[in-house]
C-alpha positions as CSV (number, residue, x, y, z in Angstrom):
1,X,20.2,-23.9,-9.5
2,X,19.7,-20.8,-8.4
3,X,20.0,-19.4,-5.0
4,X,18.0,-17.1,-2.6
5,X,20.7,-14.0,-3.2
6,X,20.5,-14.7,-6.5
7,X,16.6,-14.9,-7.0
8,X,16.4,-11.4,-4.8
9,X,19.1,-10.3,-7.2
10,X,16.8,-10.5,-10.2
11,X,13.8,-9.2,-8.9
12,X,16.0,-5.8,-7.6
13,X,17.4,-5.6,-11.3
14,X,14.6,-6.1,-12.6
15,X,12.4,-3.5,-10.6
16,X,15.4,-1.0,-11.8
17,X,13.9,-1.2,-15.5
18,X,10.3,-2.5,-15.4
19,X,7.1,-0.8,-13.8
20,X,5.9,-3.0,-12.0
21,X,5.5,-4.2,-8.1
22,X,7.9,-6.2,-5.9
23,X,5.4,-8.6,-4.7
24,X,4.5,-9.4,-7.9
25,X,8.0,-9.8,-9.3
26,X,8.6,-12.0,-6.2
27,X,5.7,-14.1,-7.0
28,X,6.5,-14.6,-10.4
29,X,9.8,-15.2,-10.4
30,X,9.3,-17.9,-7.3
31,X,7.0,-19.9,-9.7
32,X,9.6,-21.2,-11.7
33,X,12.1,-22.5,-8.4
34,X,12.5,-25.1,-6.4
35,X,13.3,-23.2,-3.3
36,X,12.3,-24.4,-0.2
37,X,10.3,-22.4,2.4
38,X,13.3,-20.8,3.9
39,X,15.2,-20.0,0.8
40,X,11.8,-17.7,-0.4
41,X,11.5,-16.5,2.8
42,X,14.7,-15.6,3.0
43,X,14.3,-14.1,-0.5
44,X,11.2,-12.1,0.2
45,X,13.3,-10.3,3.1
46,X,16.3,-9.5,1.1
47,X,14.4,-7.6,-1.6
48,X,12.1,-6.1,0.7
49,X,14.8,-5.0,3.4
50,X,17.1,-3.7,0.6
51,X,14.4,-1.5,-0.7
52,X,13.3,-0.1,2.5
53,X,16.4,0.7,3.5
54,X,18.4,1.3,-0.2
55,X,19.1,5.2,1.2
56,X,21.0,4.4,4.1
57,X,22.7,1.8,2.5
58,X,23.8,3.6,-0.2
59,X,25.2,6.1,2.6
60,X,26.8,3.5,4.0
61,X,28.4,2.0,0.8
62,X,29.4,5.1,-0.5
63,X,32.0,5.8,2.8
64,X,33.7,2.8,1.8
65,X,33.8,2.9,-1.8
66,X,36.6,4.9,-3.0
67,X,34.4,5.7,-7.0
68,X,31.3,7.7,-7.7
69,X,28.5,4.6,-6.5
70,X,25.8,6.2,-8.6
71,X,28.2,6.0,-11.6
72,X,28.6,2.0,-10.8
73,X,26.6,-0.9,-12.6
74,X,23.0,-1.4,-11.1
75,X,23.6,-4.9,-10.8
76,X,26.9,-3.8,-8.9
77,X,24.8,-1.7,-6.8
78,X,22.2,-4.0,-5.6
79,X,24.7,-6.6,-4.9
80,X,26.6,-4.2,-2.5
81,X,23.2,-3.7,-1.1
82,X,22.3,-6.8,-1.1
83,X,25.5,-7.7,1.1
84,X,25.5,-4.5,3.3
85,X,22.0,-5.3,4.3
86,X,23.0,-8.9,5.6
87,X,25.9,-7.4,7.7
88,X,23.6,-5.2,9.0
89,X,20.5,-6.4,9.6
90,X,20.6,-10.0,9.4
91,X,21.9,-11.7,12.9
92,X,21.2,-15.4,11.4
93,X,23.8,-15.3,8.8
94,X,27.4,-14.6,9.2
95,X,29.2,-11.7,8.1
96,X,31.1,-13.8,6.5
97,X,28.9,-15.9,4.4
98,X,27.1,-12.9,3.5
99,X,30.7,-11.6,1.8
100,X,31.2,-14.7,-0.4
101,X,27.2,-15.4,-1.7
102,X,27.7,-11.5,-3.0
103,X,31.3,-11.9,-4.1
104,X,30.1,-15.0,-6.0
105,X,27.1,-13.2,-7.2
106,X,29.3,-10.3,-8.6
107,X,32.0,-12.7,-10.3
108,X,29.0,-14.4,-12.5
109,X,27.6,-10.9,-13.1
110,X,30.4,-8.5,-13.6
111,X,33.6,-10.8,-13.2
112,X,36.5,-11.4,-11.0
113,X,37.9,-8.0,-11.0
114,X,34.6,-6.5,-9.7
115,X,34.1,-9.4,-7.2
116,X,37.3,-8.7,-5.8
117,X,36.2,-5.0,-5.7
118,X,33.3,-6.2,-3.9
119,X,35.3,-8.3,-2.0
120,X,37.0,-5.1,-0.3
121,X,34.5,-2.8,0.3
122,X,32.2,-5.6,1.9
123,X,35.0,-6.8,4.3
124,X,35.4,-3.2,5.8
125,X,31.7,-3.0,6.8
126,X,30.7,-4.8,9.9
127,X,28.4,-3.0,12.5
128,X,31.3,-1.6,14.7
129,X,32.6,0.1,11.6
130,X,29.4,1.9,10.9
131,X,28.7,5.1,13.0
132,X,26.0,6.0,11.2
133,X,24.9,8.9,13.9
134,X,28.6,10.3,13.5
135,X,28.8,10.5,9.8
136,X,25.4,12.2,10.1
137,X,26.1,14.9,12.5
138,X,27.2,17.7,9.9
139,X,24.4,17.3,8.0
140,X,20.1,19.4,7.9
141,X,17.3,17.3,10.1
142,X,16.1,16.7,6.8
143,X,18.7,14.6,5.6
144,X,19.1,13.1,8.6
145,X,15.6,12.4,8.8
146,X,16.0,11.2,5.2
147,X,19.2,8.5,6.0
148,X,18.2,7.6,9.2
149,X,14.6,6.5,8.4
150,X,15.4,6.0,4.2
151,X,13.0,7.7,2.8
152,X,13.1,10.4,-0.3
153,X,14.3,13.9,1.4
154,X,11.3,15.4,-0.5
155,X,9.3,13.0,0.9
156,X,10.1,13.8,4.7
157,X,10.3,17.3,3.9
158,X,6.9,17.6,2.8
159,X,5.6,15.2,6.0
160,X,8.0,17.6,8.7
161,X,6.1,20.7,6.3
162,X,2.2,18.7,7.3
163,X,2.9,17.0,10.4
164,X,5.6,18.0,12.4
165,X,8.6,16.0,13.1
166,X,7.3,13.6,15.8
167,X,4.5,12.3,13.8
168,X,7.0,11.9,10.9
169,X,9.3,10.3,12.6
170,X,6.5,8.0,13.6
171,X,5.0,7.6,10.2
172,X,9.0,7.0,8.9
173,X,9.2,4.2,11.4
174,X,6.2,2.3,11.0
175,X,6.9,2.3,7.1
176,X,10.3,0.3,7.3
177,X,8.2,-2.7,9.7
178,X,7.2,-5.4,8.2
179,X,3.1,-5.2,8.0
180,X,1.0,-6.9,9.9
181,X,-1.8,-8.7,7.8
182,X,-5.5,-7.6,7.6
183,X,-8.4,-9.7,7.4
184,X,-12.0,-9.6,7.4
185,X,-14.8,-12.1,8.6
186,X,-17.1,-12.7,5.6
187,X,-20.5,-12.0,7.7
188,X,-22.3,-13.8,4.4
189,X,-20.7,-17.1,5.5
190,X,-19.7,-17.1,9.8
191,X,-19.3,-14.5,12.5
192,X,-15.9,-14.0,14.2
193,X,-16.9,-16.2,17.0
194,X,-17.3,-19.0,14.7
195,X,-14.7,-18.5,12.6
196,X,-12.3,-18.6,15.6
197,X,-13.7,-21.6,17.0
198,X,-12.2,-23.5,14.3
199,X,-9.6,-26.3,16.0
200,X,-7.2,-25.0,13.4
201,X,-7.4,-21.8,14.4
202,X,-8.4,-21.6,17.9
203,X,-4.3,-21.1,18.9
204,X,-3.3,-18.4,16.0
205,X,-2.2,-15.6,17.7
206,X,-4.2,-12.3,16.5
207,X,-4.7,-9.1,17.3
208,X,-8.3,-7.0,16.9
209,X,-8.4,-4.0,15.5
210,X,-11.4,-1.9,16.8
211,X,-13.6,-2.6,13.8
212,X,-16.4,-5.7,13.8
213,X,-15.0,-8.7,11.6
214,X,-11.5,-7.5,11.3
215,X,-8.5,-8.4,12.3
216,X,-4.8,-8.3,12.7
217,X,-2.1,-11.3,12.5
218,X,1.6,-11.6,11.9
219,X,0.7,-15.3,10.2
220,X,-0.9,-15.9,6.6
221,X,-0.5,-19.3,5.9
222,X,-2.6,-20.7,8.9
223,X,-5.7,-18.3,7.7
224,X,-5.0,-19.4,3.9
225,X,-7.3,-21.9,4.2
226,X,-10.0,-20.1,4.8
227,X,-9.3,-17.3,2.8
228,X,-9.6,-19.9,-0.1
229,X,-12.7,-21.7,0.8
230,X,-14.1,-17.7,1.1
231,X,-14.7,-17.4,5.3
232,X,-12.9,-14.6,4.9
233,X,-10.3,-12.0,2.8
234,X,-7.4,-10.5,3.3
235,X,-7.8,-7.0,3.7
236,X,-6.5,-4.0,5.5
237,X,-8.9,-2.3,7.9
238,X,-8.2,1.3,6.7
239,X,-10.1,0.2,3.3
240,X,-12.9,-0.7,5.3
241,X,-13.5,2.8,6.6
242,X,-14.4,3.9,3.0
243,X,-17.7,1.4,2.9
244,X,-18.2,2.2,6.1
245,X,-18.7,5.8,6.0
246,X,-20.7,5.1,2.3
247,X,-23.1,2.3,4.5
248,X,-25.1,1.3,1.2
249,X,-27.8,0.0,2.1
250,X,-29.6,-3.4,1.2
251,X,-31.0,-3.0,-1.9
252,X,-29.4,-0.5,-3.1
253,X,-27.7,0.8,-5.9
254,X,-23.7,1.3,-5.8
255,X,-21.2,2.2,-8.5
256,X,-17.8,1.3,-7.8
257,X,-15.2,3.0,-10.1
258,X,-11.6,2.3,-9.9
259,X,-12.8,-0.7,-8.4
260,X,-10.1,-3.6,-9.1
261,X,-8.5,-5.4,-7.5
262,X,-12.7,-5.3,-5.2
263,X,-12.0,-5.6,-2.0
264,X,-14.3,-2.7,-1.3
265,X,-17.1,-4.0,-3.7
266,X,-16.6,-7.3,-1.8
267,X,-17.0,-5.4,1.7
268,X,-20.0,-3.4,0.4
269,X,-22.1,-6.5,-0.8
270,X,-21.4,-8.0,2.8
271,X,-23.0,-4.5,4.2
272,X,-25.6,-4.9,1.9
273,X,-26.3,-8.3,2.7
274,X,-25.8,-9.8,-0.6
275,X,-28.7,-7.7,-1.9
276,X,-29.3,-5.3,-4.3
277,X,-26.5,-4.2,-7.4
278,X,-22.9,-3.1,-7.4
279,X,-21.3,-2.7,-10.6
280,X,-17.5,-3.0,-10.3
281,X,-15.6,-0.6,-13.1
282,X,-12.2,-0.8,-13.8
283,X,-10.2,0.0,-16.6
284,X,-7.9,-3.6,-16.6
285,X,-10.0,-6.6,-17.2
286,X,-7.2,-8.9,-16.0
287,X,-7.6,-6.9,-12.3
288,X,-11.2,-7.6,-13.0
289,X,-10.9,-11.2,-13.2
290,X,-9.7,-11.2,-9.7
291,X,-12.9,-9.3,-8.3
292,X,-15.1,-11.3,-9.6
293,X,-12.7,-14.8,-8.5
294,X,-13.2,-13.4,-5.2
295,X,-16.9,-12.7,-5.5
296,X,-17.4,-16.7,-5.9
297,X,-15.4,-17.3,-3.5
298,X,-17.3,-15.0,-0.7
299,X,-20.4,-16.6,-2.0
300,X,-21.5,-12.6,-3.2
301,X,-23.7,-12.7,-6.2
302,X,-24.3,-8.9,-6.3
303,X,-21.4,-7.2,-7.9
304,X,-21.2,-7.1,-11.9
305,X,-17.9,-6.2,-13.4
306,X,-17.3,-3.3,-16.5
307,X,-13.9,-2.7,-18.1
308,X,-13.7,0.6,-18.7
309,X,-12.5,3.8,-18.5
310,X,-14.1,5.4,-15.3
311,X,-13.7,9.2,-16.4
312,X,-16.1,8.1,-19.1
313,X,-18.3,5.4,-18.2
314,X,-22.1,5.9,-18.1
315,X,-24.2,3.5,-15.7
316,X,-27.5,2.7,-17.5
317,X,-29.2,3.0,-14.0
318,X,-28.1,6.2,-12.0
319,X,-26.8,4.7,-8.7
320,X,-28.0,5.6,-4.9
321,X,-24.2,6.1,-4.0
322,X,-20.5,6.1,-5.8
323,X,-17.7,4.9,-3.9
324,X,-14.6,6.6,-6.1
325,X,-11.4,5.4,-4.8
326,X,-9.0,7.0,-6.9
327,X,-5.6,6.3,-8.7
328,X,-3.0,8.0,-6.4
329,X,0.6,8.1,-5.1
330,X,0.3,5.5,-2.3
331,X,2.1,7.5,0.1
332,X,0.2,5.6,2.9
333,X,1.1,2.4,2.1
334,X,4.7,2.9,2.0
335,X,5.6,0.2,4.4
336,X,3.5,-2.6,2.2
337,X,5.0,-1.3,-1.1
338,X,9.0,-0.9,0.1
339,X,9.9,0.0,-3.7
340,X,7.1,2.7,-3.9
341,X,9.1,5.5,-2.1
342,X,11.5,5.4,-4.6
343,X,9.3,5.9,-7.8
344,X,7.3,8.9,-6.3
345,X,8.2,12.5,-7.4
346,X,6.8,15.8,-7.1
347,X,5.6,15.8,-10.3
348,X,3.7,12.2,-10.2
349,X,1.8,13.9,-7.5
350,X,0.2,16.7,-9.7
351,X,-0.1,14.7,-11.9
352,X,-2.6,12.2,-10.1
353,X,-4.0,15.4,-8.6
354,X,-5.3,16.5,-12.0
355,X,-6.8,12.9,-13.0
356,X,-8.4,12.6,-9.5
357,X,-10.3,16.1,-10.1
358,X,-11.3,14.8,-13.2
359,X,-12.8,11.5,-11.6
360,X,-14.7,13.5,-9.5
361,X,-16.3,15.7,-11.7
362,X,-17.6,12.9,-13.8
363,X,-18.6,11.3,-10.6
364,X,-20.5,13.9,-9.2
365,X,-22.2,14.1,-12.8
366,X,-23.6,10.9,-12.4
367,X,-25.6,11.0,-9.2
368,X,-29.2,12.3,-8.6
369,X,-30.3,14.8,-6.2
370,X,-29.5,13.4,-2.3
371,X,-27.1,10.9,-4.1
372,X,-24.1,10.0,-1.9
373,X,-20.1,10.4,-2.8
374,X,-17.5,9.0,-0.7
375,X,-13.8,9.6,-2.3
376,X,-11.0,7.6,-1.1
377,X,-7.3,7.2,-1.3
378,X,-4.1,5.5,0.2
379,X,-2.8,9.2,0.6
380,X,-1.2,11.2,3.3
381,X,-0.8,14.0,0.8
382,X,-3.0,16.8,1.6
383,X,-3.4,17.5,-1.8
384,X,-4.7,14.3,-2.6
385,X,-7.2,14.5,0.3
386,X,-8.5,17.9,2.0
387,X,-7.6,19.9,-0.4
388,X,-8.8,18.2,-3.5
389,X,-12.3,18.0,-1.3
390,X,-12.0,22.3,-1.2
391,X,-11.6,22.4,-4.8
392,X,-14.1,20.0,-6.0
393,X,-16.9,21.6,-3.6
394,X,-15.7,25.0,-4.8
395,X,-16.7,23.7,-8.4
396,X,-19.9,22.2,-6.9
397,X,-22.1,23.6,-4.8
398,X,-24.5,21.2,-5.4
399,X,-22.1,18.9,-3.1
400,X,-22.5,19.2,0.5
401,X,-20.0,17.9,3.0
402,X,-22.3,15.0,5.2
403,X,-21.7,13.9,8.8
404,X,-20.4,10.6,9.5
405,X,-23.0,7.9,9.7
406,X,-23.4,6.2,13.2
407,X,-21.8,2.8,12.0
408,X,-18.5,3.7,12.3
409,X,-16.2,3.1,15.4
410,X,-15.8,5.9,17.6
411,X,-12.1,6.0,16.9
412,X,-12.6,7.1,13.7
413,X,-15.2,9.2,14.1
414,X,-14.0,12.7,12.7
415,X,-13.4,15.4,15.8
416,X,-15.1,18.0,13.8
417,X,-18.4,18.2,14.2
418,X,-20.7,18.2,11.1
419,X,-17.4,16.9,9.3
420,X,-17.0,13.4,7.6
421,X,-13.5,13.3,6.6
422,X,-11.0,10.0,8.1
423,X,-7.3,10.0,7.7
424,X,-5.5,7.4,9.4
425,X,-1.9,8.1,9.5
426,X,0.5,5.2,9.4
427,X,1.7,4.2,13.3
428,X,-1.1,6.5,14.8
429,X,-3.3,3.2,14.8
430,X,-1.5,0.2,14.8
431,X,-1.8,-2.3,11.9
432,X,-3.6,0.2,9.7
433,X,-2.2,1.8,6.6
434,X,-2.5,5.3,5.7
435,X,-5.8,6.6,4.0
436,X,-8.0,9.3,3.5
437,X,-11.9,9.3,3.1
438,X,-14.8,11.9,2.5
439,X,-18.5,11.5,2.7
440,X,-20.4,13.7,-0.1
441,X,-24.2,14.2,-0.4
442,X,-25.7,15.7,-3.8
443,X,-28.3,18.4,-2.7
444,X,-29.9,19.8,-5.6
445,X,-29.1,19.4,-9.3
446,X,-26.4,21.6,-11.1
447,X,-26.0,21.9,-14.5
448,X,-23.8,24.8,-14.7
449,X,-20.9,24.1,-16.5
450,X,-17.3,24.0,-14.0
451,X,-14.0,24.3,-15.2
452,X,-12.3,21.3,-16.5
């Protein structure tokens, strides 16, 4: 049978080969056990502790291991990590027991003289032995930055470059705590009064978040319930902010690209009042599936879904507004995707910066005059957010920047005046992940042809 180490074990191997996320590795992979609550819970920690902190542990393991660590097995790797981490960070379980799960672990993988190796270097490393502000004294803020916090030295170069180093250090932080979970009220169905007056859920600690029919809560599995029977959704505030600012109106016509998983078309029909047509687009059908699962759920019976490419796709109605949330590095959601920070490069991000020029260029084609464009990412990047706005109304001067509209809470109302543009940073507002959004009004029409 096998264990909780072990499970974590396979989902970190297997994140070193496949593309795809730790949650849904986790999730897969705990379908076929029997593990008890603990045992996944305990599971789910390891991998995600590990990858938020892989850097510094990797620091740590390399003082102690006398080869080149980057030149030793992956699998020997994680289970270094895997044990380091424990030691560390995990007051409920002994040093000791931590040692012999990952000497165990390395005998099945790698054999007994590697378990003995890992034996060694694990057995020297207890938290009196690691002076971790010591070892780092000789070396640039950025790579202390970098170890301390464990993130890419790229990475908290380019934030100390944007932000300075106290809001880094801030934004650092708040990615390596575990997330609070977002949720929103389904208006359709209850009001936040109601839902709370619920004898199940009348003692659930939660937190609220300055936005109407959201909220904030360490606990999932006492709102699961409801989430199921479609009283309300898990979802992060900072993806409200984007329907917010686009306020479709009842009746109205909205085109959703990049839609999938919907948790924004979901959020718009509720602003709309279940009435008049959003048309979900997404290139994966399977992502689609769950949009429109959740649709029936919520009761909403506005939202049609299209699989297809949204850099292409022509609506056979032109719509009132676009929401375009666009494909892009994720850099504000860090602390909900651990393994994320380690996939990112420079180049991924021009790389998405050329695609999400591209989406907006079609987008802006297929709007009328007075149309409304609000783009969107999970960015902190400036070149994912500002910046791409400058270009794209440099290529378009039929696009006009639009003030906020009065819905929004006055936290997030932009400082400029006559501006529309929201960035929440991760740690400035507590709970919410990091995102960018920009309100766009169409003015005139423009047919002039703009670089590609």
């Amino acid at each position: 049978m096998i264990t909780a180490r072990e499970l974590a074990l396979n989902v970190l191997k297997a994140l070193d080969t496949e593309q795809k996320r730790s949650d849904q590795l986790l999730h897969r992979l705990l379908q076929h056990t029997t593990l008890n609550r603990i045992d996944r819970a305990l599971t789910t920690g390891l991998v995600n502790g590990v990858l938020r902190y892989r850097l510094q542990l990797d620091f740590i393991i390399a003082r102690f291991y006398h080869h080149k660590l980057e030149k030793a097995a992956p699998v020997m790797r994680n289970i270094l990590r895997l044990g380091v981490y424990q030691i560390l960070f995990f007051d409920k379980v002994p040093d000791w027991a931590a040692v012999n799960e990952c000497v165990k672990l390395a005998r099945k993988y790698k054999g007994d003289r590697m378990s003995k190796l890992v034996n060694g270097v694990l057995r020297k490393i207890t938290p009196e032995s690691v002076t971790l502000e010591k070892w780092l004294e000789d070396k640039s803020p950025v790579e202390q930055l970098a170890v301390t916090y464990s993130h890419p030295q790229w990475m908290v170069e380019r934030w100390l470059g944007t932000y300075g180093k106290e809001q880094t250090e801030a934004i650092l932080s708040y990615n390596n705590q575990f997330p609070l979970f977002g949720f929103r009220i389904n208006r359709l169905r209850t009001s936040i009064r109601e839902f709370f007056s619920d004898p199940h859920l009348v003692s659930v600690p939660y937190e609220e978040c300055g936005i109407e029919n959201f909220f904030l809560s360490k606990e999932f599995n006492s709102f699961e319930p409801a989430v199921t029977e479609g009283f309300c959704t898990v979802q992060n505030p900072t993806q409200a902010l984007a329907c917010l600012l686009l306020n479709p109106a009842p009746g109205s016509i909205v085109l959703d690209l990049c839609a999938a998983p919907g948790g924004k078309s979901t959020f718009m029909a509720e602003i709309m009042q279940n009435s008049g047509e959003i048309t979900a687009v997404d290139l994966y059908e399977q992502k689609l599936l769950k949009t429109k699962s959740h649709s029936n759920a919520l009761g909403i019976t506005i939202i049609t879904t299209v699989t297809a490419d949204a850099l292409t796709y022509t609506p056979e109605k032109r719509p009132d507004s676009i929401l375009l949330d666009v494909p892009c590095t994720g850099s504000g959601v860090l602390g909900r995707r651990a393994e994320l920070r380690w996939k990112l490069t420079p180049a991924t991000l021009q790389e998405l910066k050329t695609l999400q020029a591209r989406l907006l260029d079609h987008a802006a084609e297929l709007l009328d005059k007075d149309g409304i464009l609000v783009y969107a990412t999970c960015s902190i990047e400036p070149e994912e957010n500002t910046l791409q706005i400058e270009a794209f109304l440099q290529r378009h001067p039929d696009f006009i920047v639009e003030p906020a509209s009065e819905n929004l809470p006055e936290a997030f109302l932009p400082g400029k005046k006559g501006n529309s543009a929201i960035l929440t940073l991760p740690g400035r507002h507590p709970g919410f992940d990091g995102g960018f959004c920009q309100r766009l009004r169409k003015t005139k029409e423009f047919t002039d042809a703009h670089p590609a």
